[in-house]
N, C-alpha and C positions, 0 to 999 in steps of 0.2 A: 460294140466293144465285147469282146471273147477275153475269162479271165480264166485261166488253167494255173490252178496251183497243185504243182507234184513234189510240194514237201512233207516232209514228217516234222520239222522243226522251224520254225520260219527265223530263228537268229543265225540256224546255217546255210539262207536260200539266197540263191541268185535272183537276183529281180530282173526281167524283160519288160521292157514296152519293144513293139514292134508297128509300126506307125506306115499303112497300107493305105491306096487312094483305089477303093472300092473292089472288083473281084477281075483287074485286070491281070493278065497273064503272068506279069512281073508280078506280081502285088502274091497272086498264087504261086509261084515258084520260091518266094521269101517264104510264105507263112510253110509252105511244104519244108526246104533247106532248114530253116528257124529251128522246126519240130526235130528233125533228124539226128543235127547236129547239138540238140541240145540232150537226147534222150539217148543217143552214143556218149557222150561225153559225163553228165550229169544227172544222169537219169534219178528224179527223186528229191532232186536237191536245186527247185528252182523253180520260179513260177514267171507264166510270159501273159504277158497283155497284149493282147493286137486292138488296135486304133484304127477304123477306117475314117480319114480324115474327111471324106464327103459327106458321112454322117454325122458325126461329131466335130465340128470343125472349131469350135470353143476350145476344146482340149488341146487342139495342136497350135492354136495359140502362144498358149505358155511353153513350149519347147521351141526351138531355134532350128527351123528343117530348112536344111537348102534344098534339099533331094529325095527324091521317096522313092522303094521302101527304103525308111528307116529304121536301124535297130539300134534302141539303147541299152546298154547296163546302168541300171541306177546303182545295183548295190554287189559286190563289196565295191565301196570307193575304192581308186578314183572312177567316177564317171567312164563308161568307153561308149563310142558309138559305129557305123558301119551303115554305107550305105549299097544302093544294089539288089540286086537279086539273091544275094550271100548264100551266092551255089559255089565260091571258093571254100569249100569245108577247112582245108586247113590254115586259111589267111583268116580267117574265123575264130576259130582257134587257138592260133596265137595270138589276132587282137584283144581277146578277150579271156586271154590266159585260163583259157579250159582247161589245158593239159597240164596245168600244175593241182588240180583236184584229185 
């Protein structure tokens, strides 16, 4: 598990899990897209967890994955997720209403 927190105030951060099955091509394309689109967007103001699920396979238990990679937003509610390679940057974007920050 990889925990990068890039906020200065953590009541105004975006919270990431990013939920990877080990260092497959997909799996590095997500955590590559993830980082890009989150430090264009929100640089400062959000912190991501990456999950590899062959490691830790407890933790992905308790979340509901049909598909990997996954990406969650836990916080601000509501909830959003996404799954894929999430090299659509701007369906990204607007699922996860970036562009309103």
């Amino acid at each position: 598990m990889i925990n990068e927190n890039t906020s200065a105030n953590p009541e105004e951060t975006f919270q990431f899990r990013l939920y990877i099955t080990g260092a497959s091509p997909n799996s590095s394309r997500a955590v590559a897209n993830v980082k890009k689109i989150l430090e264009s967007c929100i640089k400062g103001q959000y912190s991501l967890e990456i999950i590899d699920v062959y490691q830790q396979p407890h933790i992905a238990k308790s979340v509901d994955i049909i598909a990997l990679p996954l990406l969650i937003r836990n916080a601000p509610l509501p909830e959003k997720r996404a799954i894929g390679d999430l090299s659509d940057s701007s369906r990204i974007i607007q699922r996860f209403e970036l562009n309103a920050w």
